[in-house]
N, CA and C atoms as an extended XYZ file, in Angstrom:
510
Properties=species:S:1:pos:R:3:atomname:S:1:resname:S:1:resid:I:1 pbc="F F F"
N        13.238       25.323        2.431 N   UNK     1
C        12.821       24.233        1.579 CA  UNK     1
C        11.311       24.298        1.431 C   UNK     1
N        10.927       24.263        0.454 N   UNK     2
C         9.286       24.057       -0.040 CA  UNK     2
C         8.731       23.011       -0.774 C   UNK     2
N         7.805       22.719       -0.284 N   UNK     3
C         6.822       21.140       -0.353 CA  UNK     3
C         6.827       21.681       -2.251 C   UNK     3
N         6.858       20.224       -3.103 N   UNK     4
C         6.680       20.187       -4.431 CA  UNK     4
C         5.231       20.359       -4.351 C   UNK     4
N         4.988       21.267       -5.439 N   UNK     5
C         3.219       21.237       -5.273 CA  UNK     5
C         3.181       20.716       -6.789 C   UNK     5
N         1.939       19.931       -6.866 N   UNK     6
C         1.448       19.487       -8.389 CA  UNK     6
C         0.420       20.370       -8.786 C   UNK     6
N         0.893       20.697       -9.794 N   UNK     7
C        -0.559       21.541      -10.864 CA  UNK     7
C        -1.774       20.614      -10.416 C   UNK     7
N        -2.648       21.379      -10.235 N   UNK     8
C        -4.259       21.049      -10.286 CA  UNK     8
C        -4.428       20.654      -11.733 C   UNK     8
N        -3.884       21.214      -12.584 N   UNK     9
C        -4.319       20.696      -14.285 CA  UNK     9
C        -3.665       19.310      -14.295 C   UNK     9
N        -2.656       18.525      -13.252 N   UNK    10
C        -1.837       17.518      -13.363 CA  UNK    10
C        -3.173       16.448      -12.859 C   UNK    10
N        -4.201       16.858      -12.012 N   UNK    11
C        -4.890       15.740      -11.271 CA  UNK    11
C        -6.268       16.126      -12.029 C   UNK    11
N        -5.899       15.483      -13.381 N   UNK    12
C        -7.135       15.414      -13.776 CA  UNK    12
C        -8.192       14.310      -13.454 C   UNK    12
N        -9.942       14.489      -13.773 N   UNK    13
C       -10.320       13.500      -13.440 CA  UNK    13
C       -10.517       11.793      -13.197 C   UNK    13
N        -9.705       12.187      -14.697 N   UNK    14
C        -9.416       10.313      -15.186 CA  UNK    14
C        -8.219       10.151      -13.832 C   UNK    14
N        -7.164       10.811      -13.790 N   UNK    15
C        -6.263       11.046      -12.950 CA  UNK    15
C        -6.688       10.231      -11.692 C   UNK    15
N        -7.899       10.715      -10.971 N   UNK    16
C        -8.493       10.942       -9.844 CA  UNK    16
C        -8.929        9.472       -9.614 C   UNK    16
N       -10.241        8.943      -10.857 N   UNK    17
C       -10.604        7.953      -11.288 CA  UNK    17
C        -9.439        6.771      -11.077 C   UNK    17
N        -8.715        6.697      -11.938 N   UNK    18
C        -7.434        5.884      -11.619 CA  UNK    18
C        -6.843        5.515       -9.976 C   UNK    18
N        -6.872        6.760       -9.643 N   UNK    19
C        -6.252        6.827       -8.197 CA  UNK    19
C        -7.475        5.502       -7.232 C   UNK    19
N        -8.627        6.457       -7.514 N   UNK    20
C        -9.971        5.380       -6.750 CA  UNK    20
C        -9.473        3.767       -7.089 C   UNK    20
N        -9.389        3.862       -8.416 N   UNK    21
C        -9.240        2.242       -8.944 CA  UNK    21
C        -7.968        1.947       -8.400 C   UNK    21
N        -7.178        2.247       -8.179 N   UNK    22
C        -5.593        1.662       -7.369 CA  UNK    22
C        -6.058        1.606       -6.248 C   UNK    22
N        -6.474        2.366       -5.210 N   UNK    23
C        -6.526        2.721       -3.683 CA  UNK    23
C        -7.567        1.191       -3.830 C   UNK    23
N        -8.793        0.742       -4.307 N   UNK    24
C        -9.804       -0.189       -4.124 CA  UNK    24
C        -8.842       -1.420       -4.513 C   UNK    24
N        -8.145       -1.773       -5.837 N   UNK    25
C        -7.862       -2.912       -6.037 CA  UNK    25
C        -6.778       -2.944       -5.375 C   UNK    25
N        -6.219       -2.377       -4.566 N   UNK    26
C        -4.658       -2.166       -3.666 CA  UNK    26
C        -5.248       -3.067       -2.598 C   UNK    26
N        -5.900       -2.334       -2.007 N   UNK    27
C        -6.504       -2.726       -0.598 CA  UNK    27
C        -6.767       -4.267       -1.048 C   UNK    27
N        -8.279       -4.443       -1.942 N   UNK    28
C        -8.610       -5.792       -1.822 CA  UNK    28
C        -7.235       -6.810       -2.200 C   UNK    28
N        -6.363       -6.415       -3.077 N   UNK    29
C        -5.477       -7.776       -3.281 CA  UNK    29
C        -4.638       -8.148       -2.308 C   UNK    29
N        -4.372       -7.040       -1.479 N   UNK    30
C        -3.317       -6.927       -0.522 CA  UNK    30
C        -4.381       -7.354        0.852 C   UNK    30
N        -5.650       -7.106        1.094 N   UNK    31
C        -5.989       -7.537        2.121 CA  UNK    31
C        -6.754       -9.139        1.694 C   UNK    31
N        -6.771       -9.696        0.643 N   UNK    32
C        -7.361      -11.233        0.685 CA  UNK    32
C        -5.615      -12.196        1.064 C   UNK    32
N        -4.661      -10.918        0.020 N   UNK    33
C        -3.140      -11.954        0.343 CA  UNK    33
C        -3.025      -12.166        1.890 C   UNK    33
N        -3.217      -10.674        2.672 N   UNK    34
C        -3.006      -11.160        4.081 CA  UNK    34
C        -3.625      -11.984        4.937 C   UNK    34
N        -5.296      -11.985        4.404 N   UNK    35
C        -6.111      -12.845        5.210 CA  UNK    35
C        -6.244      -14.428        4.895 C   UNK    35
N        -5.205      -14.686        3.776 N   UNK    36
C        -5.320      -15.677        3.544 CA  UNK    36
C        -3.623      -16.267        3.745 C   UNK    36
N        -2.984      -15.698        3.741 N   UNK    37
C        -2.089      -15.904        5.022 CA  UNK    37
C        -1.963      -16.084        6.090 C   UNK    37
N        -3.006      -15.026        7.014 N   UNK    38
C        -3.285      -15.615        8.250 CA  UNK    38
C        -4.055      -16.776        8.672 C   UNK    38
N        -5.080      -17.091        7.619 N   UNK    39
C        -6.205      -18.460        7.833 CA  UNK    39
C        -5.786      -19.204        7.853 C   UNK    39
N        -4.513      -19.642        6.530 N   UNK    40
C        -3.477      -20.815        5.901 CA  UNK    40
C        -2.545      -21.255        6.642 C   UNK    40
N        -1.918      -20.088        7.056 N   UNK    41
C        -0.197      -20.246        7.125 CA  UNK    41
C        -0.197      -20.188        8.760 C   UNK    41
N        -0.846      -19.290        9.390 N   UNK    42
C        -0.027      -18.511       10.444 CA  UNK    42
C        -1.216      -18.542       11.577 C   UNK    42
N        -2.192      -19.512       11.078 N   UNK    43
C        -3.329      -20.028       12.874 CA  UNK    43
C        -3.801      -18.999       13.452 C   UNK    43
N        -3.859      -18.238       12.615 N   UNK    44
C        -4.943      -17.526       12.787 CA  UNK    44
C        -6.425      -17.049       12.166 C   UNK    44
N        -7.210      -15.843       12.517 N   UNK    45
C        -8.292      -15.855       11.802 CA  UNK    45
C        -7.896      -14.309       11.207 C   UNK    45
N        -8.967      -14.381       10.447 N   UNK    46
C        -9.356      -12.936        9.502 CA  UNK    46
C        -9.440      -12.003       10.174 C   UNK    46
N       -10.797      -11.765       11.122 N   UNK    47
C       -11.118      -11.150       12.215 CA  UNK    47
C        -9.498      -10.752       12.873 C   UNK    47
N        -8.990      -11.825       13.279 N   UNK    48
C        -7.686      -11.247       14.248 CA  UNK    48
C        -6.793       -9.982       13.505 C   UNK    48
N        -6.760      -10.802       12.031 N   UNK    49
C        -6.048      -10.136       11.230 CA  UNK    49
C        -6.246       -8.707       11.500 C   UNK    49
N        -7.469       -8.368       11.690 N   UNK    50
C        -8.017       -6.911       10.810 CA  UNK    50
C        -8.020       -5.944       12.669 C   UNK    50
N        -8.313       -7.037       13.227 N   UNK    51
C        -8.125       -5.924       14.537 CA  UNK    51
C        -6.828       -5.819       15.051 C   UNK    51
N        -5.552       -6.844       14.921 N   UNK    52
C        -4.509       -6.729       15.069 CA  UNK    52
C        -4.076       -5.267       14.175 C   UNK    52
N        -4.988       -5.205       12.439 N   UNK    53
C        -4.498       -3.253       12.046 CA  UNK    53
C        -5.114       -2.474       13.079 C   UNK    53
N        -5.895       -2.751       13.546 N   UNK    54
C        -6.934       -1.487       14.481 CA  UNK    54
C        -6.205       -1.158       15.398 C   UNK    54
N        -5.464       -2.296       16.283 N   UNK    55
C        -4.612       -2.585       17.243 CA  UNK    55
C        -3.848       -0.615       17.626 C   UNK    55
N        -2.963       -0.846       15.867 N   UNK    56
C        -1.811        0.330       15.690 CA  UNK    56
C        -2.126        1.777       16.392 C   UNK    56
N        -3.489        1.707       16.286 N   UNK    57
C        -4.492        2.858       16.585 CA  UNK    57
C        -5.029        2.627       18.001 C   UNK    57
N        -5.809        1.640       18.195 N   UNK    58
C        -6.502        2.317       19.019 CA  UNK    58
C        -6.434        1.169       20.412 C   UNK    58
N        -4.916        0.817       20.184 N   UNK    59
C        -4.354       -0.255       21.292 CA  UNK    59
C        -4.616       -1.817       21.491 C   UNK    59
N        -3.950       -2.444       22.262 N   UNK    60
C        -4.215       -3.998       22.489 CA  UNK    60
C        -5.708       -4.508       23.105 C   UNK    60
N        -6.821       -3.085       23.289 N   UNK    61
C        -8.032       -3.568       23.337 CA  UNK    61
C        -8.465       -3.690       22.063 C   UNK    61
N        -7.997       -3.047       21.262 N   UNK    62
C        -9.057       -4.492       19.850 CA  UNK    62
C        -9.193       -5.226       19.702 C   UNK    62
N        -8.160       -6.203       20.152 N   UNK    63
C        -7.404       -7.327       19.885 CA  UNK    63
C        -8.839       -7.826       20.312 C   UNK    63
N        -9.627       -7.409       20.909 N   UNK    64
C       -10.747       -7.985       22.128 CA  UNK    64
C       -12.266       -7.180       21.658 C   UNK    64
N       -12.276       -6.538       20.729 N   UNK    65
C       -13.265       -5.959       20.574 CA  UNK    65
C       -14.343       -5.927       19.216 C   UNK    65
N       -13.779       -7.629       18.977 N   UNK    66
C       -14.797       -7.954       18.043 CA  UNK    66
C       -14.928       -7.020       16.645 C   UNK    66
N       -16.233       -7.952       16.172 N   UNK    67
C       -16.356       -7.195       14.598 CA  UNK    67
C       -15.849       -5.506       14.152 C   UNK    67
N       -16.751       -4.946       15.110 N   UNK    68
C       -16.079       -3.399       15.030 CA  UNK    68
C       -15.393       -3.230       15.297 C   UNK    68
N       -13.927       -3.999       16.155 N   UNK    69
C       -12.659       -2.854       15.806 CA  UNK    69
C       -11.892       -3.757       14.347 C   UNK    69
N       -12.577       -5.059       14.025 N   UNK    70
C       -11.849       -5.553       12.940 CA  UNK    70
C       -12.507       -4.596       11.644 C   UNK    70
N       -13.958       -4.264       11.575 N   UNK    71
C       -13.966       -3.131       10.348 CA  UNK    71
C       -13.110       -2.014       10.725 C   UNK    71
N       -12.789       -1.876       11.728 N   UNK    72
C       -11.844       -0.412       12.236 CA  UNK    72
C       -10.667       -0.555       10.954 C   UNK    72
N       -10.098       -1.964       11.640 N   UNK    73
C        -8.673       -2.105       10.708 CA  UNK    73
C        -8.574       -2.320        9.277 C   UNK    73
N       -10.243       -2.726        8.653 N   UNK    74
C        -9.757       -3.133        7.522 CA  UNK    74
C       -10.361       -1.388        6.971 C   UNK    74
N       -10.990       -1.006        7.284 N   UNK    75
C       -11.878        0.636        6.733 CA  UNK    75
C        -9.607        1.283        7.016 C   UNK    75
N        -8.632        1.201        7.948 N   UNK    76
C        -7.508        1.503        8.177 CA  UNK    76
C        -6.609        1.049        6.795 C   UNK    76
N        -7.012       -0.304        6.453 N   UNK    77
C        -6.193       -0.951        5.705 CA  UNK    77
C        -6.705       -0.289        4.395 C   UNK    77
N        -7.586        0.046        4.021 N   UNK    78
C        -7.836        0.884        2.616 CA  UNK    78
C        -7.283        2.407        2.482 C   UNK    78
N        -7.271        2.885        4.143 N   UNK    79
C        -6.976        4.499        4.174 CA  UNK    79
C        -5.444        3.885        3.391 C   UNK    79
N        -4.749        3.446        4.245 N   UNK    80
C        -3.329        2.433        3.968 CA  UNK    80
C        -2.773        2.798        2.300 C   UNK    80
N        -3.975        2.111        1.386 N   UNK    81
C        -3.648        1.786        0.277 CA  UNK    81
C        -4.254        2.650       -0.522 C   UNK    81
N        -4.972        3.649       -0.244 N   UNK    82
C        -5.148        4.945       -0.976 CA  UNK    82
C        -3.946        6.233       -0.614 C   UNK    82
N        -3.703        5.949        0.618 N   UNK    83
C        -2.369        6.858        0.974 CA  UNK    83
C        -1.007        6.636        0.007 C   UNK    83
N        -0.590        4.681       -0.235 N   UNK    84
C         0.513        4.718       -0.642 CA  UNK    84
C         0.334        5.205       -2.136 C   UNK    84
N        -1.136        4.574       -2.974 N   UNK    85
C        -1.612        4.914       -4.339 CA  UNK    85
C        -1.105        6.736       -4.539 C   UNK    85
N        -1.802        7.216       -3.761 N   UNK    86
C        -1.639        8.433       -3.683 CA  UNK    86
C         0.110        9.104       -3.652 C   UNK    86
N         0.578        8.535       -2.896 N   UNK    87
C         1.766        8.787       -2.651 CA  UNK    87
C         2.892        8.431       -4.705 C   UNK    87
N         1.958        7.236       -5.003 N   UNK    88
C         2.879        6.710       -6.214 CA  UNK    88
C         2.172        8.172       -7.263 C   UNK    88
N         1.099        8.123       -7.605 N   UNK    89
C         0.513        9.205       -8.548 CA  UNK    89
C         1.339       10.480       -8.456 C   UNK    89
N         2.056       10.748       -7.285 N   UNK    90
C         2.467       12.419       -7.282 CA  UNK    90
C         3.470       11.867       -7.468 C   UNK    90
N         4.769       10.850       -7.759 N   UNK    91
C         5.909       10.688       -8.114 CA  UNK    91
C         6.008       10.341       -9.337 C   UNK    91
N         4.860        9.903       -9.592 N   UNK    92
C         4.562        9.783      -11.766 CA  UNK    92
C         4.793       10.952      -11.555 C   UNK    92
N         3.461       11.657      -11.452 N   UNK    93
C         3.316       12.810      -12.052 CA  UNK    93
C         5.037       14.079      -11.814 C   UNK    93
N         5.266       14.081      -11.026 N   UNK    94
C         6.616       14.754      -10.376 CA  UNK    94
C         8.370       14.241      -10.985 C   UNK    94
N         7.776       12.728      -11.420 N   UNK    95
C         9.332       12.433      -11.754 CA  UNK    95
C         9.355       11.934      -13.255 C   UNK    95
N        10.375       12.646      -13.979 N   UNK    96
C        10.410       12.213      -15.375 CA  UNK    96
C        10.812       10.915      -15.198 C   UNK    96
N        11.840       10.612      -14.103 N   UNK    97
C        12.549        9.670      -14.137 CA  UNK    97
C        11.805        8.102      -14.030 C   UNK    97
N        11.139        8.380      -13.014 N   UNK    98
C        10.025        7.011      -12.794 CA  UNK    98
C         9.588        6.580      -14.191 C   UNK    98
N         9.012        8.174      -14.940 N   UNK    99
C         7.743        7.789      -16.017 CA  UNK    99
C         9.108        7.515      -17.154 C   UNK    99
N        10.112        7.410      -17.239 N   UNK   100
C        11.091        6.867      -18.035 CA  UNK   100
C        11.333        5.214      -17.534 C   UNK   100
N        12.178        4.880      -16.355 N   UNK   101
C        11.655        3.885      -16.145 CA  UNK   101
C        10.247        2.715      -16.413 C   UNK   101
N         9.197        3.360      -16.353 N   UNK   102
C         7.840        2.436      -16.590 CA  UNK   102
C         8.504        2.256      -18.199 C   UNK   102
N         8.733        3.553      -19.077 N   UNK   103
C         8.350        3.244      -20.208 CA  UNK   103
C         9.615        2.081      -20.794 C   UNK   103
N        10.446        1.754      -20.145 N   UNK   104
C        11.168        0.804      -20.751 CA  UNK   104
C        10.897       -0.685      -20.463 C   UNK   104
N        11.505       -1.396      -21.425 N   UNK   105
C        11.040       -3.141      -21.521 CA  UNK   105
C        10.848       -3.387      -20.191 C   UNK   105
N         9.856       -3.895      -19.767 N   UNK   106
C         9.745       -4.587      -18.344 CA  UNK   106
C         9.390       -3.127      -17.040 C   UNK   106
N         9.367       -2.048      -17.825 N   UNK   107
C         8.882       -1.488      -16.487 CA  UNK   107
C         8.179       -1.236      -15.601 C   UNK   107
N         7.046       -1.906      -15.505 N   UNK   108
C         5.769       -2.357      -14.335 CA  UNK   108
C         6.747       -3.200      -13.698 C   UNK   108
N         6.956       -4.175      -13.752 N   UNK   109
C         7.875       -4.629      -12.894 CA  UNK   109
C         8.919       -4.185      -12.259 C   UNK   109
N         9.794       -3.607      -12.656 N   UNK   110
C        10.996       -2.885      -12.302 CA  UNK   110
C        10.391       -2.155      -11.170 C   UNK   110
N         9.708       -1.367      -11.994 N   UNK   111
C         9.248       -0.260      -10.784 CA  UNK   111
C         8.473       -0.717       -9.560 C   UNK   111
N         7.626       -1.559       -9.727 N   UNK   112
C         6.642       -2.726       -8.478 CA  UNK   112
C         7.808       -3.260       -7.825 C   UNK   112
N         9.137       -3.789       -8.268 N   UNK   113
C        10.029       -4.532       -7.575 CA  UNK   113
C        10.930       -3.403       -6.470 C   UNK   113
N        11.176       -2.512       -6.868 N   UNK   114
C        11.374       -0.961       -6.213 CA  UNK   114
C        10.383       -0.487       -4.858 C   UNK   114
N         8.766       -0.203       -5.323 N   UNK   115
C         7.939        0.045       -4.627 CA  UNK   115
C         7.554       -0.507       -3.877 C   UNK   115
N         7.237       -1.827       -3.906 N   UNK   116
C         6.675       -2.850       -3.072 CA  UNK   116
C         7.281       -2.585       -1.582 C   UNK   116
N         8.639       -3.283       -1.853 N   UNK   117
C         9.482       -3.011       -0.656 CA  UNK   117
C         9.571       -2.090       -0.276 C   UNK   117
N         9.788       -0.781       -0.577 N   UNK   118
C        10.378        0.271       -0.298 CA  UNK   118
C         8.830        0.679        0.534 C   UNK   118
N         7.485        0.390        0.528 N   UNK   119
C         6.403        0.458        1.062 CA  UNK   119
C         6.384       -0.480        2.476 C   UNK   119
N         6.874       -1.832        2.201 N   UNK   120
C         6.780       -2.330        3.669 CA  UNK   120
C         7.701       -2.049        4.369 C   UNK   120
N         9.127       -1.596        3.835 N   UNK   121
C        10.043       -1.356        4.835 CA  UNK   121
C         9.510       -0.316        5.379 C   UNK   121
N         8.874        1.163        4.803 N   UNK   122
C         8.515        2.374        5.766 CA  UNK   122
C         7.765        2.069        6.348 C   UNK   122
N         6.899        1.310        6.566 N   UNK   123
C         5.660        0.970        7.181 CA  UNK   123
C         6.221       -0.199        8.341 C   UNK   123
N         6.987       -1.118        8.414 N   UNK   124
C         7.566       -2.396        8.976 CA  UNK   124
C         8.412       -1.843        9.949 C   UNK   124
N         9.190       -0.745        9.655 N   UNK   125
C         9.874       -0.322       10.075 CA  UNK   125
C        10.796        1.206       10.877 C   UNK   125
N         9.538        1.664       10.482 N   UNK   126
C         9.209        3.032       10.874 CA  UNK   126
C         7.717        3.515       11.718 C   UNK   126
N         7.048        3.502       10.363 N   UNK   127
C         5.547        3.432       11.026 CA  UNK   127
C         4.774        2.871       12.421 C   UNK   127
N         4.745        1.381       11.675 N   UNK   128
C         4.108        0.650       13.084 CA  UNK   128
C         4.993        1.145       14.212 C   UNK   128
N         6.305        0.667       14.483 N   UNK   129
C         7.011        0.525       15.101 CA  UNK   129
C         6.462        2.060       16.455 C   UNK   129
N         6.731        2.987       15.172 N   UNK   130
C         6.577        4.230       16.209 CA  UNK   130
C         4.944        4.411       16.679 C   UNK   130
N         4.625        3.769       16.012 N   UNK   131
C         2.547        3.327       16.462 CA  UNK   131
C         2.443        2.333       17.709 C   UNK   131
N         3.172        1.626       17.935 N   UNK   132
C         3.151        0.821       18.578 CA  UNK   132
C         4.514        1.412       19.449 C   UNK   132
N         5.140        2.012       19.779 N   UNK   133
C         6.085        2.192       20.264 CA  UNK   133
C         7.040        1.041       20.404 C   UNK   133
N         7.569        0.089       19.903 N   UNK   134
C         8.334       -1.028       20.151 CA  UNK   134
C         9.314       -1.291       18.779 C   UNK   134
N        10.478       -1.721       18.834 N   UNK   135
C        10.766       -1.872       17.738 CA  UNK   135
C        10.042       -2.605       16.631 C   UNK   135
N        10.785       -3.384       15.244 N   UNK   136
C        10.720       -3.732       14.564 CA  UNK   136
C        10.624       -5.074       15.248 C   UNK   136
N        10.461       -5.975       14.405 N   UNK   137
C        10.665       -7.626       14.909 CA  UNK   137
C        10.558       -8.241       13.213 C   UNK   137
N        12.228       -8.509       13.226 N   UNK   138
C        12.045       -9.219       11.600 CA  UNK   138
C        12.298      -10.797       12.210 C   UNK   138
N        11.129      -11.532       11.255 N   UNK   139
C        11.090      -12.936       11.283 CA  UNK   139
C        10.842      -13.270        9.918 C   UNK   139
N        10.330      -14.690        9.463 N   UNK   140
C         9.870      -15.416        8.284 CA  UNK   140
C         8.835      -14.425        7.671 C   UNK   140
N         7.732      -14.328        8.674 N   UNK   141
C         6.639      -13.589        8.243 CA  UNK   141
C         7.330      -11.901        7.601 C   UNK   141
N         7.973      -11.267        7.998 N   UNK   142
C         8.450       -9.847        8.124 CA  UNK   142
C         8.948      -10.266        6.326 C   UNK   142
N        10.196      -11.296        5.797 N   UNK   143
C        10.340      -11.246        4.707 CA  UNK   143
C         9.190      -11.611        3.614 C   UNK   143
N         8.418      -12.220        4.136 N   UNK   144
C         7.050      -13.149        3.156 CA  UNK   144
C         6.533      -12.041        2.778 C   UNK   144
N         6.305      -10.910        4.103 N   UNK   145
C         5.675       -9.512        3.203 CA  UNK   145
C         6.473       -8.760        2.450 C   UNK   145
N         7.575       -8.933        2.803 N   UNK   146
C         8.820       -8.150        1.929 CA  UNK   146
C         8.757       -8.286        0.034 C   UNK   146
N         8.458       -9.447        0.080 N   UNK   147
C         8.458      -10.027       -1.103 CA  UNK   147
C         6.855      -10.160       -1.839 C   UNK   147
N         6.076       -9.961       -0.770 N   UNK   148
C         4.187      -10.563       -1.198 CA  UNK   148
C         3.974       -8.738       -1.492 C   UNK   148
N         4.920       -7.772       -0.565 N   UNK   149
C         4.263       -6.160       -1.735 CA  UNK   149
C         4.685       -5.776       -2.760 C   UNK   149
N         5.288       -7.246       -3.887 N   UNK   150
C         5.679       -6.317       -5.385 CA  UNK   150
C         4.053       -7.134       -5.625 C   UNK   150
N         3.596       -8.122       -5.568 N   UNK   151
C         2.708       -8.623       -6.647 CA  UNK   151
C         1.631       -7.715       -6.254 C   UNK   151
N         1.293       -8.001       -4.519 N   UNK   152
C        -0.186       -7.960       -4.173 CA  UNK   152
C        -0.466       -6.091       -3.380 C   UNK   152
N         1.092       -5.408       -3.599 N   UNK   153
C         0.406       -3.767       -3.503 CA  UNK   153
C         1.394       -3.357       -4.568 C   UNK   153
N         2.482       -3.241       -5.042 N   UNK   154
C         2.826       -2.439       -5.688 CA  UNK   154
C         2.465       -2.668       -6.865 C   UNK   154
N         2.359       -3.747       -7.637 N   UNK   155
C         1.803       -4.035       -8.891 CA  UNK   155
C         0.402       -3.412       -9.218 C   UNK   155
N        -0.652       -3.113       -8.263 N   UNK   156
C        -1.783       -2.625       -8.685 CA  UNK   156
C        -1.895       -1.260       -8.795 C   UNK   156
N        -0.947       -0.845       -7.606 N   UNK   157
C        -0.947        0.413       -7.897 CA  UNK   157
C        -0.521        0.879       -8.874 C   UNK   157
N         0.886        0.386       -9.700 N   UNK   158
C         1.948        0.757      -10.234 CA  UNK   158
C         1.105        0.570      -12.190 C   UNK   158
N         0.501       -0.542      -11.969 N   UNK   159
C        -0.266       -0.903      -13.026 CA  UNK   159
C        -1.281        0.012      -13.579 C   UNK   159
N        -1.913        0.342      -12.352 N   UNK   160
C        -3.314        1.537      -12.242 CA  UNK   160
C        -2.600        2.574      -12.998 C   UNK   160
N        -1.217        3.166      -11.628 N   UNK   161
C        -1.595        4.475      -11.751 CA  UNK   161
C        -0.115        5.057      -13.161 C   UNK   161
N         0.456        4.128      -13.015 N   UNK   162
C         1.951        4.018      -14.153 CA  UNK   162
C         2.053        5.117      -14.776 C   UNK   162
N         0.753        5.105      -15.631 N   UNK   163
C         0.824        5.948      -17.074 CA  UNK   163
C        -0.217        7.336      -17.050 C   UNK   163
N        -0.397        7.199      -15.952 N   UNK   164
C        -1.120        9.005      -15.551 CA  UNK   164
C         0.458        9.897      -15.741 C   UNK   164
N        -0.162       10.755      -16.667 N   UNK   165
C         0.760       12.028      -16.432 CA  UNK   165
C         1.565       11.604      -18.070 C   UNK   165
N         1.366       10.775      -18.456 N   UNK   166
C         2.617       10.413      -19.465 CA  UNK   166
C         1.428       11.075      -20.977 C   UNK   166
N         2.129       10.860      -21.982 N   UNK   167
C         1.599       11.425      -23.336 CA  UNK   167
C         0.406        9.834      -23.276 C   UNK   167
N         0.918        8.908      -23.205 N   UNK   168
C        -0.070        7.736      -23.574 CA  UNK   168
C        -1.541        7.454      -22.597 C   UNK   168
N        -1.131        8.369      -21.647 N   UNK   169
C        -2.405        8.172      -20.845 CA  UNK   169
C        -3.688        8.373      -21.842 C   UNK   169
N        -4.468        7.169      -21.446 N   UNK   170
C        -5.920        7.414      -22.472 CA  UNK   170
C        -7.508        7.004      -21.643 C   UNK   170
């Protein structure tokens, strides 16, 4: 079996450009939704928020290690959202099928309603889990994100990066 490779002529600059602009507005919408979840909803702070990501990495001493391991997690939380951006751009570009999907009535949505989830479950449920060595733990919070990654990650990405690769890209 061999890894799909994308033409270099497929990642053109605008291409690239786009990608930057998803990976930046990914991160920020998805990290003000969470931090303002945690301030609001869930008694906690921002700070906690961002070292609880650092946590995944570099253990339950962040939790304790102030400003710098919370830039740890949020500088983590952008790698995060340029990885999944990245990840959506090579399945435009790779699948007729997706870039058929977008192009029909309603397909930013369709496809964000697809991605979103299909992003926190690998991550909720795979990822951390094996980062943290412990299972999963689904609660209230576990579905709130289930449902908060079509608006606040898959939509930006999906919006950004949709129409790379298609005839209408401009």
């Amino acid at each position: 079996m061999t890894a799909a490779v994308v033409p270099r002529s497929s990642l053109s600059r605008h291409s690239l450009a786009r990608l930057a602009r998803a990976g930046l507005l990914t991160g920020v919408t998805d990290g003000l939704f969470s931090s303002v979840l945690a301030a609001a909803f869930y008694h906690s702070t921002v700070q906690r928020l961002w070292q609880g990501v650092a946590s995944t990495l570099l253990g339950r001493a962040a939790l304790e290690g102030g400003t710098r391991t919370a830039l740890v997690g949020l500088l983590m939380h952008f790698g995060v959202a340029f990885g999944w951006s990245t990840v959506f751009l090579l399945v435009v570009l790779r699948s007729s099928w997706i870039r058929g999907l977008l192009a029909t009535r309603f397909g930013l949505p369709k496809v964000a309603a697809l991605y979103g989830p299909f992003i926190w479950m690998v991550m909720s449920l795979a990822v951390i889990p094996l980062l943290l060595r412990r299972p999963p733990v689904i609660t209230v919070r576990w579905w709130i994100q289930l449902i908060g990654h079509i608006p606040f990650v898959a939509v930006p990405i999906v919006a950004t990066l949709g129409r790379v690769g298609s005839h209408a890209e401009g």
